[in-house]
N, C-alpha and C positions, 0 to 999 in steps of 0.2 A: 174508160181508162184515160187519164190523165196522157197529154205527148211528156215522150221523154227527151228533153234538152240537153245533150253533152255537158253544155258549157256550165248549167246549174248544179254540176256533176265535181265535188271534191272527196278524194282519193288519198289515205295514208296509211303506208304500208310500216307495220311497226311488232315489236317482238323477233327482229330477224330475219321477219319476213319481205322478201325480194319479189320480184317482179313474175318470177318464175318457180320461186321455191321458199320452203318447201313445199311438197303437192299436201303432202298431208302430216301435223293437222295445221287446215287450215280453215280459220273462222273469219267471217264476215258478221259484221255490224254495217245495220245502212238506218239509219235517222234522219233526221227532216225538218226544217224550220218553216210553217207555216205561213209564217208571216211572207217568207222571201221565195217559195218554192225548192229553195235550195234543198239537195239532197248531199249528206255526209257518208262514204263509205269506206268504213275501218276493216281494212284486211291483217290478218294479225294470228300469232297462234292461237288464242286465248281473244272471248268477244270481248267488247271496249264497256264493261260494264258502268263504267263510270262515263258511258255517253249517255244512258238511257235516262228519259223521265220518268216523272210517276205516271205517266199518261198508258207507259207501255204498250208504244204503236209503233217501235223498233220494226226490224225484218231480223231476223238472224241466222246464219245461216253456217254448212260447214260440208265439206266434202268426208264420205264414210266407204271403204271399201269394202265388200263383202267377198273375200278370196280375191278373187281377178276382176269384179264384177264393182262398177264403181255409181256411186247414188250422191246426186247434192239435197243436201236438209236443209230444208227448212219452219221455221218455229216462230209464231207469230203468239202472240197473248193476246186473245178476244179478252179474258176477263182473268182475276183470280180472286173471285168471288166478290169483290168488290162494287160490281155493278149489280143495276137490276137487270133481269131475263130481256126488257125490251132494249135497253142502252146498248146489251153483249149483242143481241139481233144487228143491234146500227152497226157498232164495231165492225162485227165478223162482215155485212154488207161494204164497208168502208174497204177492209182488209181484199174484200175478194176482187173488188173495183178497181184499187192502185196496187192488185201485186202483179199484174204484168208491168206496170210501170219499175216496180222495184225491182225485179228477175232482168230484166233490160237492164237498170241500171247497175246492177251486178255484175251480168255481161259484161258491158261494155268497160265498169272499170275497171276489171279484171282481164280487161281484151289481151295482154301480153300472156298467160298466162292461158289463153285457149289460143293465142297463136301458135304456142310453144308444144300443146298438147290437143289435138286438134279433136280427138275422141270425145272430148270432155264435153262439144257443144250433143254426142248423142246419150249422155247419161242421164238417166230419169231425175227430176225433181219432185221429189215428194215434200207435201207440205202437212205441216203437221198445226191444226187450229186448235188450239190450249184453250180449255174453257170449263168449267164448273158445272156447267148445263149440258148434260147428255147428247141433246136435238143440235149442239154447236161447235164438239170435241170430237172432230175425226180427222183418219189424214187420208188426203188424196194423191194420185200422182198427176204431174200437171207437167206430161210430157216432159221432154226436152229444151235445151240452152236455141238449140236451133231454132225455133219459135221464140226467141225471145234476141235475137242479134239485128243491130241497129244496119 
């Protein structure tokens, strides 16, 4: 896993979307500029579709309640059919490497909003790996926010 730096960490909160509200819905976009390490995360009601490349190695994610019972998603794209089975292997390996890097940086730039609601760092995170290949499209849960707080 890649360390996560604050300070490579820019945060824009847009659609209405406040510091603390609403809780739901709310959508996260986190993107990445390779060249800089810099990490982009768009909190918003609705994800920043017009942040994404064709690379689709976005994070995307959204809080979903089930009655009282609350879960964060997340949706990552190994492929859409577009690669071959070994490139989606790299992908999904790449994705599984830097997503405690990204759930961190989630955290963290949404830290007012689990200061506010403090439950939120024991709700499950389920991730959900999108893929065209059977052996690559599953979703897991990967614990809790608490495991991932700077």
């Amino acid at each position: 896993m890649s360390t996560f730096y604050p300070e490579k960490l820019s945060v824009e909160y847009v659609d209405g979307v406040s510091y603390t509200e609403p809780f739901i819905p709310r959508r996260y976009t986190l993107t990445h500029s390779d060249i800089t390490g810099q990490l982009f995360l768009n909190i918003g009601m609705k994800y920043a579709w017009e942040k994404i490349n064709s690379m689709r190695d976005e994070v995307l994610g959204e809080w979903k309640s089930h009655g009282s019972f609350l879960c964060f998603y997340v949706y990552l794209h190994v492929d859409q059919g577009q690669f071959t089975p070994s490139v989606s292997a790299k992908r999904n390996e790449i994705f599984r490497r830097e997503l405690p890097l990204a759930l961190t940086a989630i955290r963290y730039g949404d830290r007012f909003l689990f200061n506010t609601y403090p439950h939120l760092d024991q709700a499950p995170i389920i991730i959900n790996f999108l893929s065209v290949y059977p052996q690559l499209a599953r979703q897991e849960n990967w614990g809790t926010f608490q495991s991932f707080t700077t």
